[in-house]
Every structure is written in C-alpha cells, then in structure tokens.
VOBA-1610 file (N, C-alpha, C; in pm, whole numbers, padded with zeros to 5 digits, always signed):
BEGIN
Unk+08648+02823-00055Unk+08692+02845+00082Unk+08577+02905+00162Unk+08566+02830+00281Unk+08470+02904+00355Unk+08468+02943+00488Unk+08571+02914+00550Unk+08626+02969+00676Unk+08751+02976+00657Unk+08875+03035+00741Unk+08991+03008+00812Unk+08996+03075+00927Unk+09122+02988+01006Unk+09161+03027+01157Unk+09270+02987+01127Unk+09311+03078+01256Unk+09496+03037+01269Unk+09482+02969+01432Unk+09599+02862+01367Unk+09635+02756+01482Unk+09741+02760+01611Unk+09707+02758+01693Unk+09855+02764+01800Unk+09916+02727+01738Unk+09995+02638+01685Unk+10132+02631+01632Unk+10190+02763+01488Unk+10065+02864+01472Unk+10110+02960+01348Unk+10036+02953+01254Unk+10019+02781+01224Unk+09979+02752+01081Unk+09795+02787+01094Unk+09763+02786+00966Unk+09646+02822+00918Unk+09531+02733+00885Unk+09425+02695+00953Unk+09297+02608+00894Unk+09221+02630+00822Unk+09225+02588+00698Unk+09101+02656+00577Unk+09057+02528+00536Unk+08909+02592+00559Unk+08804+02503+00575Unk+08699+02560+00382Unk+08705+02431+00325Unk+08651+02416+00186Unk+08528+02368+00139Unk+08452+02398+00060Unk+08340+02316+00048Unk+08331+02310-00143Unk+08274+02187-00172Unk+08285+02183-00335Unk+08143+02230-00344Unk+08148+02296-00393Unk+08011+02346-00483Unk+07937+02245-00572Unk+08010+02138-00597Unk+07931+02044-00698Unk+07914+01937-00636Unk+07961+01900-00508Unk+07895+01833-00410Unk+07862+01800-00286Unk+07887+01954-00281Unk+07865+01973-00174Unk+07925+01924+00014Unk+08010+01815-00056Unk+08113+01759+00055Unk+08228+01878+00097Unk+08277+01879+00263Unk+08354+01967+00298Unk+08483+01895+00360Unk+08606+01979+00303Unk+08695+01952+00404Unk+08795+02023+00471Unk+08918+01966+00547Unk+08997+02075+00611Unk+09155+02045+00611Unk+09236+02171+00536Unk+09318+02204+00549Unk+09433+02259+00597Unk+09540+02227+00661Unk+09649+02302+00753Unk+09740+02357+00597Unk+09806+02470+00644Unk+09906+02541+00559Unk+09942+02657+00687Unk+10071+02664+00602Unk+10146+02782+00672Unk+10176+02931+00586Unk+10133+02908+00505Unk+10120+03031+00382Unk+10007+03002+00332Unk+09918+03113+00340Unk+09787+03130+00275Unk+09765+03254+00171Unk+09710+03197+00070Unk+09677+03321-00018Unk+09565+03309-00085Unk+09451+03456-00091Unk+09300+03438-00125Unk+09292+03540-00202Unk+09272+03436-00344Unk+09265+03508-00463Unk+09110+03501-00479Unk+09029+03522-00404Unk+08859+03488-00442Unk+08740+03578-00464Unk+08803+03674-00566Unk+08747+03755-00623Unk+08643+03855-00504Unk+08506+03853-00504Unk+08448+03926-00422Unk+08467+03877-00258Unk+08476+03725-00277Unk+08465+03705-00141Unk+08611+03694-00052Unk+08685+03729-00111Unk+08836+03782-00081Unk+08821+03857+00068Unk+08775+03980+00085Unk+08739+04052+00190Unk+08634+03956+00287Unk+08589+03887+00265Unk+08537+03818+00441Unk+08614+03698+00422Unk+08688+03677+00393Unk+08739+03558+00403Unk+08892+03625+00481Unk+08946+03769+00414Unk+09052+03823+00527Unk+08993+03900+00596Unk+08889+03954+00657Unk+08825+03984+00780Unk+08848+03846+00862Unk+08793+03722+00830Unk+08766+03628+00921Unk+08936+03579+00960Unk+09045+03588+00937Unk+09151+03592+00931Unk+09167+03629+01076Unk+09142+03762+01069Unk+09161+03846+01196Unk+09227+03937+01219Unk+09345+03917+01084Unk+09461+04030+01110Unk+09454+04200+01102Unk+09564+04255+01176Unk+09491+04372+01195Unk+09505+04427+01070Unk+09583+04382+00952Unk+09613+04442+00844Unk+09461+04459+00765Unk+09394+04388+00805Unk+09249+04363+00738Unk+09136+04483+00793Unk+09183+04561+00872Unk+09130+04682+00926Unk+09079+04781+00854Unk+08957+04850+00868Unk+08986+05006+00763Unk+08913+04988+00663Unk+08899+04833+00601Unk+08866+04767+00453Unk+08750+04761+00434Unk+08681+04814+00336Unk+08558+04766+00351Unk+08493+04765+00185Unk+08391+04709+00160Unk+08387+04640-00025Unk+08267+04728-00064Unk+08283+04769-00220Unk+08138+04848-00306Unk+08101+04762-00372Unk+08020+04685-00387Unk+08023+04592-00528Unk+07969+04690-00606Unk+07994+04631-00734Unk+07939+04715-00832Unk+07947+04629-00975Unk+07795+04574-01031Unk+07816+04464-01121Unk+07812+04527-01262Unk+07754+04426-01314Unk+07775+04473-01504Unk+07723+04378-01576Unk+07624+04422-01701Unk+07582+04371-01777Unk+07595+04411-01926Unk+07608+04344-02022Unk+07612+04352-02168Unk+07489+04285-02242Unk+07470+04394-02377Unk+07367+04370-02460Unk+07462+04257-02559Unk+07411+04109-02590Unk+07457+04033-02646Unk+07399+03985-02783Unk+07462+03986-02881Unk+07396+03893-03078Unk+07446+03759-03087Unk+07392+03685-03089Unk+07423+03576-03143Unk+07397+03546-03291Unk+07308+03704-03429Unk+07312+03670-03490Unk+07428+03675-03598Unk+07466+03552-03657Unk+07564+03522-03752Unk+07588+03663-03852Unk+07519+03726-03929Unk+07495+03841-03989Unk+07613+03966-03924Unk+07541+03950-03801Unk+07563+04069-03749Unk+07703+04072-03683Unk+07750+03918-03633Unk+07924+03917-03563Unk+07986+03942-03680Unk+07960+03851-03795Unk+08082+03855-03892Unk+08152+04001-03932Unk+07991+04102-03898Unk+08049+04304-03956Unk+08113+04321-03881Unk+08177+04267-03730Unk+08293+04304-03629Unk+08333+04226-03567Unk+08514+04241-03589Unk+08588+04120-03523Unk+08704+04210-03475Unk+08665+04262-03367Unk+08764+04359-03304Unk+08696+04405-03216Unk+08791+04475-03072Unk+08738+04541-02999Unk+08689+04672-02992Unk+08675+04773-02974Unk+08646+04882-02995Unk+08610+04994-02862Unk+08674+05043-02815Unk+08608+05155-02719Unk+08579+05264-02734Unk+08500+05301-02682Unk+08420+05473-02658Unk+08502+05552-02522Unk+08410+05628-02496Unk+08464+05682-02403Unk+08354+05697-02284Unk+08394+05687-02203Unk+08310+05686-02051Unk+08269+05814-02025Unk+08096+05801-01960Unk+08014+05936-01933Unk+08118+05996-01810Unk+08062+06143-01795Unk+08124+06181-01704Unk+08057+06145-01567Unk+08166+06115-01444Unk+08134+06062-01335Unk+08118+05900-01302Unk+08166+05878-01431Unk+08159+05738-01471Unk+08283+05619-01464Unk+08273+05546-01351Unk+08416+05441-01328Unk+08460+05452-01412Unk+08610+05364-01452Unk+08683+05312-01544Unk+08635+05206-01617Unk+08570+05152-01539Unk+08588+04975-01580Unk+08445+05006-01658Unk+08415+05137-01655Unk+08271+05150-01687Unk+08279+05172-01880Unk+08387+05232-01945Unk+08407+05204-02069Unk+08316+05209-02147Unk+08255+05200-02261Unk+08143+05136-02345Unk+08296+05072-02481Unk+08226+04948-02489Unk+08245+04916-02598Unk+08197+04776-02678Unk+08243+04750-02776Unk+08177+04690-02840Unk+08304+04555-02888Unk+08288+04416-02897Unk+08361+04354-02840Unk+08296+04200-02901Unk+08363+04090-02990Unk+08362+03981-03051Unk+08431+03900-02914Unk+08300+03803-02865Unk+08378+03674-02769Unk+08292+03564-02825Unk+08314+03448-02732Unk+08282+03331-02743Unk+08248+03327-02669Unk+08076+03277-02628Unk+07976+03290-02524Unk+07923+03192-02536Unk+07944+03073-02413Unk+07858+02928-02439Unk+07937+02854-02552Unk+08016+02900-02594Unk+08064+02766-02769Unk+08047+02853-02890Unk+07970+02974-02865Unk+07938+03037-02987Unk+07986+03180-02988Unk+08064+03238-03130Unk+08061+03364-03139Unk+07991+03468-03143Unk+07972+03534-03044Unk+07881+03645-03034Unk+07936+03808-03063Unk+07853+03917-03035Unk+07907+04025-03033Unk+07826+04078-02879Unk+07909+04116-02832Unk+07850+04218-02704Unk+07868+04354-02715Unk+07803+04424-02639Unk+07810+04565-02609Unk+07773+04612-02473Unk+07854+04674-02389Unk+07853+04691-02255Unk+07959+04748-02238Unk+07979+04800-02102Unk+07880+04761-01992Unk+07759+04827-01959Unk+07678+04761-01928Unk+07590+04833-01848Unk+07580+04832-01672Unk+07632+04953-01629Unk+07610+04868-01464Unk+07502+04833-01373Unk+07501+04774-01295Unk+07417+04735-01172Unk+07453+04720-01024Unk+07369+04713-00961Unk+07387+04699-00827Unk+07311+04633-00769Unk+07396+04560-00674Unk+07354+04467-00538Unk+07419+04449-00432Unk+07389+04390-00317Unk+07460+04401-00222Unk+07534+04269-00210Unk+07510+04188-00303Unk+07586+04076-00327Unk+07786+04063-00336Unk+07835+04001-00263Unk+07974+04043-00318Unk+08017+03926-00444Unk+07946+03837-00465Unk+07953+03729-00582Unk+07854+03752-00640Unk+07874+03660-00790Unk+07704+03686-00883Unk+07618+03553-00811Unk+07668+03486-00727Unk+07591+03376-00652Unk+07543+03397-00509Unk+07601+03503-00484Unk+07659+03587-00326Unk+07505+03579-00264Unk+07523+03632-00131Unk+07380+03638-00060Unk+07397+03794-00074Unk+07217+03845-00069Unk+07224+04013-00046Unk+07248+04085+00065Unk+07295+03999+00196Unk+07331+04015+00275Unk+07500+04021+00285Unk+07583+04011+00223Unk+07710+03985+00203Unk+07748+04132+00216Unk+07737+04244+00176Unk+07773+04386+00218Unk+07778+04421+00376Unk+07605+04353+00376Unk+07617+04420+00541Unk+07698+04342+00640Unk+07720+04207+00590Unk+07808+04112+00683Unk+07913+04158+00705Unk+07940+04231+00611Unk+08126+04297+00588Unk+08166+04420+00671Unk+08061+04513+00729Unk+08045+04590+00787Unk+08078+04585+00996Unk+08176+04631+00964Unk+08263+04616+01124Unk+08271+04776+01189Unk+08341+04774+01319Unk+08350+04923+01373Unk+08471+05024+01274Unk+08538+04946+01231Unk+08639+05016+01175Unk+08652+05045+01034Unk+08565+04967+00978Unk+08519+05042+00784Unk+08366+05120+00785Unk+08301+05085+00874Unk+08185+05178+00879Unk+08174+05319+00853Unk+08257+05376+00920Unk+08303+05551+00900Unk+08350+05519+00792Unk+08470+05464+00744Unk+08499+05514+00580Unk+08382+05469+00455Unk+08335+05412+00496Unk+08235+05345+00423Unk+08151+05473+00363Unk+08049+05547+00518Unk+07977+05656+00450Unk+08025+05779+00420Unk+08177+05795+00473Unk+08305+05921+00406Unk+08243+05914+00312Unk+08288+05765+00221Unk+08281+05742+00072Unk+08161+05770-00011Unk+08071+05751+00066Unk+07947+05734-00007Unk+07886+05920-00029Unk+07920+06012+00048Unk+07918+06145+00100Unk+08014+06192-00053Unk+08116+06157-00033Unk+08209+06245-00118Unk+08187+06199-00271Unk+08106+06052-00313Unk+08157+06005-00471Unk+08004+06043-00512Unk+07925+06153-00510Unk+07817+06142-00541Unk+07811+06098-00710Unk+07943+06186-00752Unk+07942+06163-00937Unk+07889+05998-00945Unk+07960+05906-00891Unk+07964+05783-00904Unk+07789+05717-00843Unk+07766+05781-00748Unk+07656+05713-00670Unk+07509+05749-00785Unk+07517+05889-00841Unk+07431+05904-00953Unk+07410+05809-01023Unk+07564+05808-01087Unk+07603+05733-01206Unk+07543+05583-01232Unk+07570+05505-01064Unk+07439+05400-01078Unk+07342+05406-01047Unk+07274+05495-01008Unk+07114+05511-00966Unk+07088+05525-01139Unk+07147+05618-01267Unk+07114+05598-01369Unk+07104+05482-01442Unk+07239+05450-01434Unk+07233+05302-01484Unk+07151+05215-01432Unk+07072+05176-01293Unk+07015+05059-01312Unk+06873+05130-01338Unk+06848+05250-01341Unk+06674+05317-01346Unk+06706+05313-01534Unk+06824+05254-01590Unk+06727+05274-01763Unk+06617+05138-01827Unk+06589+05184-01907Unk+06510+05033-02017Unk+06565+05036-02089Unk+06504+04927-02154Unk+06532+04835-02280Unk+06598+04948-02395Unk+06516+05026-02401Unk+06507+05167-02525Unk+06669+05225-02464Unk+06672+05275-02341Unk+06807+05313-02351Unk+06899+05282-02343Unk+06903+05149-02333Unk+07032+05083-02354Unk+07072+05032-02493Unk+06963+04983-02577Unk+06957+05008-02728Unk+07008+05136-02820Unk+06948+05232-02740Unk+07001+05406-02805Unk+07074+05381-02758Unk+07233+05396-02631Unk+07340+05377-02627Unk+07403+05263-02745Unk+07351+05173-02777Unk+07411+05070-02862Unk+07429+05144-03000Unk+07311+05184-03020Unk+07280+05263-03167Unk+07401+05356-03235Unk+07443+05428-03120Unk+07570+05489-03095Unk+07693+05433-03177Unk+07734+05297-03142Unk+07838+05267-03216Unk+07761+05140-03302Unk+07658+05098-03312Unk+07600+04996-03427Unk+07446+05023-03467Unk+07479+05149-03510Unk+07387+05216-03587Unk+07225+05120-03669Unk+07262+05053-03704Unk+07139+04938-03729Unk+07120+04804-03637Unk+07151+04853-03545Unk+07061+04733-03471Unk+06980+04705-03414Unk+06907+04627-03455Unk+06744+04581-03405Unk+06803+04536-03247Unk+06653+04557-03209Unk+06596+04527-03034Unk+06616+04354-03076Unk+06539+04302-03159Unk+06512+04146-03202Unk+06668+04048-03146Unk+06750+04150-03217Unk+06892+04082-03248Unk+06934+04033-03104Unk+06939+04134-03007Unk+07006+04152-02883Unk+06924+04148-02750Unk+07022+04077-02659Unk+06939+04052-02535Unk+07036+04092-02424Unk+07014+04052-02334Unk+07074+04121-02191Unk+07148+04022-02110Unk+07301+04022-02088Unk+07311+03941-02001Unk+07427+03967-01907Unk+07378+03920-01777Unk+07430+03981-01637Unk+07615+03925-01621Unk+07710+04030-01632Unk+07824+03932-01666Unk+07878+03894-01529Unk+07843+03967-01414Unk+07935+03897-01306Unk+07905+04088-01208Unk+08009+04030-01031Unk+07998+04165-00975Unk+08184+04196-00950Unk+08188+04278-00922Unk+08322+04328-00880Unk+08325+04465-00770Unk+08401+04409-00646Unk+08352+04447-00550Unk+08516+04512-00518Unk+08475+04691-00562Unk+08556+04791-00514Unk+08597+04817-00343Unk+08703+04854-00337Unk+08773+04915-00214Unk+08768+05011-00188Unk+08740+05035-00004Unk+08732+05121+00048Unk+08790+05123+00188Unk+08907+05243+00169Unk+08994+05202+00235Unk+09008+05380+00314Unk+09085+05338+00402Unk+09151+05498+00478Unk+09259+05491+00434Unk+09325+05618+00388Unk+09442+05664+00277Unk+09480+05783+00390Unk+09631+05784+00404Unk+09701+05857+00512Unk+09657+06046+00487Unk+09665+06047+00360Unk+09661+06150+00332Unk+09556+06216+00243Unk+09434+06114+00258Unk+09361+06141+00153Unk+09210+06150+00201Unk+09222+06041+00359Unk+09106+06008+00442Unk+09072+05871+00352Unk+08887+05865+00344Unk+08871+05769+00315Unk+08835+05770+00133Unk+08854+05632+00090Unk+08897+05697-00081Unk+08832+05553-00111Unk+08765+05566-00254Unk+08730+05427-00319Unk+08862+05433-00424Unk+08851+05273-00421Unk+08963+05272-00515Unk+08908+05178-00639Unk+08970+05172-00760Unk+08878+05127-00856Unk+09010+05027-00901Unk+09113+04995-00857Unk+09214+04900-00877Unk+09241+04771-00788Unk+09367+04756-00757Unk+09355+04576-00698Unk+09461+04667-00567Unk+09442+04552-00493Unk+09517+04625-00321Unk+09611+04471-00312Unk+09729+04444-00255Unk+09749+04350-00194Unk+09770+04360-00056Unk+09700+04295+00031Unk+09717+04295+00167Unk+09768+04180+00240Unk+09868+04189+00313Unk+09889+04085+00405Unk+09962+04093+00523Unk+09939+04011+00599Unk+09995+04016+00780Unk+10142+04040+00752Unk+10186+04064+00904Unk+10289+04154+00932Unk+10391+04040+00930Unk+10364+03881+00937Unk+10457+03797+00906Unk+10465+03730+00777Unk+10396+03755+00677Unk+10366+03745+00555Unk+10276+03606+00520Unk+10230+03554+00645Unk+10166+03393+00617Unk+10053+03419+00562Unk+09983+03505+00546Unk+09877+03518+00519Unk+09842+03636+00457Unk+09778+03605+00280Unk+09788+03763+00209Unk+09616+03797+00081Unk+09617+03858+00052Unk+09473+03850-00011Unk+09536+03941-00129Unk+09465+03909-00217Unk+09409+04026-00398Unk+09276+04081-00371Unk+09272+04255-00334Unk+09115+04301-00292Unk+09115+04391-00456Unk+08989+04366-00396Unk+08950+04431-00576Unk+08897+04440-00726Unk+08941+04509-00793Unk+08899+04429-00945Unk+09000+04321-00993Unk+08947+04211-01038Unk+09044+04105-01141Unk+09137+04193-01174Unk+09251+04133-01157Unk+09378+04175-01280Unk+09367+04114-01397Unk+09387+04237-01496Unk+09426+04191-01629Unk+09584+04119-01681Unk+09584+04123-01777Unk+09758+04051-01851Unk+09830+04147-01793Unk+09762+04267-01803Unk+09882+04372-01832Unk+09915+04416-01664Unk+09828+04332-01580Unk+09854+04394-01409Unk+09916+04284-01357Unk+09864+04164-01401Unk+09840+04026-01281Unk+09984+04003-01285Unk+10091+03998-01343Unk+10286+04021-01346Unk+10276+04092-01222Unk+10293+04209-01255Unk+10328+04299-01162Unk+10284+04274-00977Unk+10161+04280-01004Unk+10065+04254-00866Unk+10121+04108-00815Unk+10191+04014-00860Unk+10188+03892-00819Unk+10371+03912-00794Unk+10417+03983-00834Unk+10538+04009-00831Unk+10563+04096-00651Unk+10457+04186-00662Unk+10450+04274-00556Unk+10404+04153-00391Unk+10358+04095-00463Unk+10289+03996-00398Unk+10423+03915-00304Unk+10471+03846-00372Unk+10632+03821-00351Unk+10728+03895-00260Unk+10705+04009-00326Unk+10820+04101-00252Unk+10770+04122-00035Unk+10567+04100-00041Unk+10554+04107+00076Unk+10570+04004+00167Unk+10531+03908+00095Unk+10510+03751+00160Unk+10700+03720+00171Unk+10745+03701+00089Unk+10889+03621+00098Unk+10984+03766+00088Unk+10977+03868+00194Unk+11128+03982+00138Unk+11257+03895+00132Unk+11308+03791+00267Unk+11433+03718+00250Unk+11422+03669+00115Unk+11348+03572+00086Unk+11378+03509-00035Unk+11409+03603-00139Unk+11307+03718-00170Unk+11324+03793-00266Unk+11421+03889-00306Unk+11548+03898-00211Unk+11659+03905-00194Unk+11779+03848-00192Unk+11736+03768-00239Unk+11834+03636-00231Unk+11869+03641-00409Unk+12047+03606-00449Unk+12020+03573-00590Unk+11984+03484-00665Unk+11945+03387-00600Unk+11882+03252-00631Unk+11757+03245-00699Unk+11632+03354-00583Unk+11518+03367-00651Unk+11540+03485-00767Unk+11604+03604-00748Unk+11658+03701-00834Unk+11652+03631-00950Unk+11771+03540-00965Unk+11763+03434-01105Unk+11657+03397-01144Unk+11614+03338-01105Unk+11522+03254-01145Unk+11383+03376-01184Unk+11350+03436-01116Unk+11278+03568-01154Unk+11311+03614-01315Unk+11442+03675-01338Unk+11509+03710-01428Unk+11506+03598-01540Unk+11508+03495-01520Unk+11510+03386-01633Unk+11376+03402-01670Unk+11269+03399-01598Unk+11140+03477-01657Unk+11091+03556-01722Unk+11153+03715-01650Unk+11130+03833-01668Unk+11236+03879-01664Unk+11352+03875-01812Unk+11523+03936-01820Unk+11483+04045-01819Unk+11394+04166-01774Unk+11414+04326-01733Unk+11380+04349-01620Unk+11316+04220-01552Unk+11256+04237-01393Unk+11370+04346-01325Unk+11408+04450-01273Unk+11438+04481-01169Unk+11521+04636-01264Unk+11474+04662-01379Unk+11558+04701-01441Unk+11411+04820-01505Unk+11502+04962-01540Unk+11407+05031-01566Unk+11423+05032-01774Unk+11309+05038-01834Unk+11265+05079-01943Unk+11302+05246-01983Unk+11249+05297-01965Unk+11269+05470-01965Unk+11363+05530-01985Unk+11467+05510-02119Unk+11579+05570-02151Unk+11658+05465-02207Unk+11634+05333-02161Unk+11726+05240-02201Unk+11659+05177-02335Unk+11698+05244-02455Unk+11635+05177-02595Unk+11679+05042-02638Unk+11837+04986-02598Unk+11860+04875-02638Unk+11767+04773-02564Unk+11751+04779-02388Unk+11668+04654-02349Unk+11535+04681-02393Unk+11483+04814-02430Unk+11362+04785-02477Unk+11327+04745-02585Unk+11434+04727-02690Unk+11415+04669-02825Unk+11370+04539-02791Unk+11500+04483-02697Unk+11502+04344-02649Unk+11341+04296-02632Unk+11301+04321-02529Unk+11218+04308-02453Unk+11107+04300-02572Unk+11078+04388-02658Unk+10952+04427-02782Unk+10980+04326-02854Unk+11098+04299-02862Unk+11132+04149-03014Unk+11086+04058-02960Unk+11133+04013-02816Unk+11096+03906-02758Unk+11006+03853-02723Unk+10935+03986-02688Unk+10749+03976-02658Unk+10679+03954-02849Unk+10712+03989-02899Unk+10662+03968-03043Unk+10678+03868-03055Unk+10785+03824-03085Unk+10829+03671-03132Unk+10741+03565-03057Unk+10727+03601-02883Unk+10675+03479-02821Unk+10489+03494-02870Unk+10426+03587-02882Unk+10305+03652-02921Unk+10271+03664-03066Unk+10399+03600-03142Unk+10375+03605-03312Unk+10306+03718-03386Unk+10349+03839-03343Unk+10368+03953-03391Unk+10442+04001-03456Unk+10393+04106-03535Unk+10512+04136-03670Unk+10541+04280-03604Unk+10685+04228-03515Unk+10782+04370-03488Unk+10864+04430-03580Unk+10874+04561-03599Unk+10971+04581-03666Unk+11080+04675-03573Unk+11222+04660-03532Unk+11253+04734-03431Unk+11312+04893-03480Unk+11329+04942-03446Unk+11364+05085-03453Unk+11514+05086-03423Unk+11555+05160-03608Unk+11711+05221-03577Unk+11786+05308-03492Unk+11928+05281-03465Unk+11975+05334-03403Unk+11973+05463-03408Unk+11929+05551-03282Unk+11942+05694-03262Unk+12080+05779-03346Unk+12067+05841-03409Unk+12142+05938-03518Unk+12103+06118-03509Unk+12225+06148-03530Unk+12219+06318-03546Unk+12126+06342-03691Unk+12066+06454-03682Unk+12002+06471-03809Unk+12090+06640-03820Unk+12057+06668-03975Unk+12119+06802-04022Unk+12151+06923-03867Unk+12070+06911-03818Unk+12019+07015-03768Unk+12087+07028-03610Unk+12112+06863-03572Unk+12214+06814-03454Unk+12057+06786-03405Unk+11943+06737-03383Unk+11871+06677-03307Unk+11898+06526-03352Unk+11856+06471-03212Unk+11877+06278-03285Unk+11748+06279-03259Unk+11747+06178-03375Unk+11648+06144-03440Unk+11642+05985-03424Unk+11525+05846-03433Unk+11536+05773-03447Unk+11384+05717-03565Unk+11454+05614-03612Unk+11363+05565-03749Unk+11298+05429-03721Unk+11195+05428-03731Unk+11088+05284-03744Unk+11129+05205-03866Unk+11154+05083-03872Unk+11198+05008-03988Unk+11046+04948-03916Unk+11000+04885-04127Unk+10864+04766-04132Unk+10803+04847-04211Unk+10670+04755-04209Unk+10572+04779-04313Unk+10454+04870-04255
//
C-alpha cells in the first residue's frame, strides 16, 4: 500500500504497488484495515483522521548471532531465555533459540539491538522524520527526555563488537567459537508514542488499535502480535470497527463457535477452564492431564489434585 484518500461518497482509495513488478493499482473499499507493520503509521497519518493525532513511531531493530553448524544445533532444540539488562525493553530478552533459516536448521542467539531511522528493514532513513507532524513532535522529545534507561541502552547496543556480543553468547553457550557464528539483521519494529491522559507522553512497547470515529478505517501500531495477542487484538479490533454487529447474537454465535469462552471469564470458573485446557490440548496434541475435583482435606482446606504423568 502506498497511498490512501477518502472519497466524497465515504469510501476509501488505496493505491498499491507490487514490489516484484513494480506495476500499480487502485482500489475503492469502504472498510479499510492496515496491518503493515512499520509502515502502518504513515499510511494512517495519510488517512487524515483525527484519531491518528498525538502518534508518533521509535523504531527500534534487532539482530541475532546465527550457526549453521550441524554439531552445534543438534546440542539445542529448545528455546531458552535469560533475563533482560536493566533499562532494557521487553522484546529485548536474550535467548537462545532452534529455527529454520533459508531451508536450514540453525541456532540463533539474540537479540542484539540497533537503530535507524528506517520504519521497515527496506524503509528509507528518512521515514522517522517524514512521520514527524505539529502534534507528535512534543511527545516525541517528552519521550526521549524521560526514557534515558532505554536511550543508553541503545547507544550500548549498537557501540559493541564482535567480542561482545560473543561474551554475551558465551554466557549461555559456553564453547562457542567466533568461526561458528555470524550476524544477521532480523528486521525493525517501530514502537509508540503516544499522549496518555494521565501519564503525558509514554512509549509503549505493545500493539495500539486505532481507528476513526465511524469505524471505516482502522490500523495495528506497533510490535507484531504474537499467538498469544493476535485473538485478542483482532477481537478488540471488531468490537471498534463493527459495535452493532458485535452485539448482535448472530455474530456472538458465530464468535462463540470459535472461541466457546469468548465473553466469559476464566478466574474462578475451574470447570470451563478444564474445558478450554482439554480442548486446546487435544487440538495442539498435547498430553493434558486435567485436575480433580476440588475436595475438603483433614484440616477443612480444599484442596485440588493434578492427575498424569
């Protein structure tokens, strides 16, 4: 996507271009939604809406030390985390981590962060300052004033070498050669910065959903969602864009035939959460074992028992 406008009649023009050949074309819709990772934020700036106000992007990228030698994946096939320096993002983690890179099993270790002003890993270095309007400017250097922990944190990270990112490795893979491992840039992810009613201006290190006041038009700002967010966030998503529908028992159903606890709380209720754990096992081919029914013990506390291996 590389432009949109909205049309006298409401509806929306998004204008596309293929990257692989570069041919462009153009689209009408009346519901728009921009899931496009960094470039999410100028694509709802160019929108216009006022909901897009206030917003303004950190990128902040990441790189991992990578093995491709055979030797060395087969000693780990699991993930593994450490714990993050102090002053140090979330997403910032260290760990150590078996993928498939190119066709081949590798082992990585990362992150390491970086910085650019890029909001894609293809982005122009001009893409920060493009983003820069009258109304995120002030929160912009709030932010930059108040997160010094963080602003260190990458002036360290991109001022290390080779040697210290190896001694960090050494840490959790104690014999590994420089030879083995090389460096590679995994992508950027471009944090929020927003004005918070009660907080002023605040970076946020999670996902935002934003959209106009008639719901035609909505964005994902932020970091990627994971398994364990992209439900929820896409759910929330719903509730802004379509409230009639999402009130209705029609979509309710059909929601629920999805997600049989959607609307329903966990936190006390042990029978749907059995449900819910068997069901997620079974579909995930996991070996659940569910937990017996709550019982008085000698003493009158209830007690409940883990059945399995």
């Amino acid at each position: 996507m590389r432009d949109i406008t909205r049309l006298k009649d409401g509806r929306w023009q998004v204008t596309l271009t293929c990257l692989a050949s570069g041919t462009r074309r153009t689209l009408t819709a009346k519901t728009v939604f921009i899931g496009a990772g960094g470039a999410a934020l100028p694509l709802l700036q160019k929108a216009g809406i006022p909901e897009a106000n206030g917003y303004a992007g950190f990128p902040v990228g990441g790189s991992f030390l990578v093995t491709e030698n055979p030797d060395v994946v087969q000693q780990h096939m699991a993930k593994v985390y450490g714990k993050a320096s102090v002053g140090a993002p979330p997403m910032s983690v260290p760990h150590v981590d078996t993928r498939v890179l190119d066709g081949k099993q590798v082992l990585l270790f990362g992150p390491f962060a970086t910085f650019s002003t890029k909001f894609l890993k293809q982005g122009s270095l001009l893409d920060m300052f493009a983003s820069l309007n009258t109304t995120n400017l002030l929160p912009m250097m709030q932010v930059g004033l108040k997160s010094f922990d963080l602003v260190k944190y990458l002036m360290d990270q991109v001022l290390q070498s080779d040697r210290d990112r190896m001694d960090a490795l050494r840490a959790y893979v104690p014999q590994a050669k420089q030879e083995d491992w090389r460096l590679v840039t995994a992508g950027q992810r471009v944090q929020i910065i927003k004005n918070d009613e009660k907080e002023g201006a605040v970076l946020r290190l999670g996902t935002e959903v934003v959209a106009s006041e008639d719901g035609s038009i909505s964005a994902l700002l932020g970091a990627s969602p994971g398994a364990s967010t992209a439900a929820p966030i896409m759910l929330e998503l719903l509730r802004k864009v379509y409230p009639e529908q999402m009130a209705s028992p029609e979509w309710q159903n059909k929601i629920r035939a999805v997600i049989p606890s959607w609307g329903r709380r966990l936190n006390g209720d042990v029978a749907l959460t059995e449900k819910v754990l068997a069901e997620t096992s079974r579909i995930l081919q996991l070996d659940y074992a569910p937990v017996t029914p709550v019982a008085a013990n000698d003493e009158g506390r209830e007690t409940a028992h883990v059945v399995g291996k």
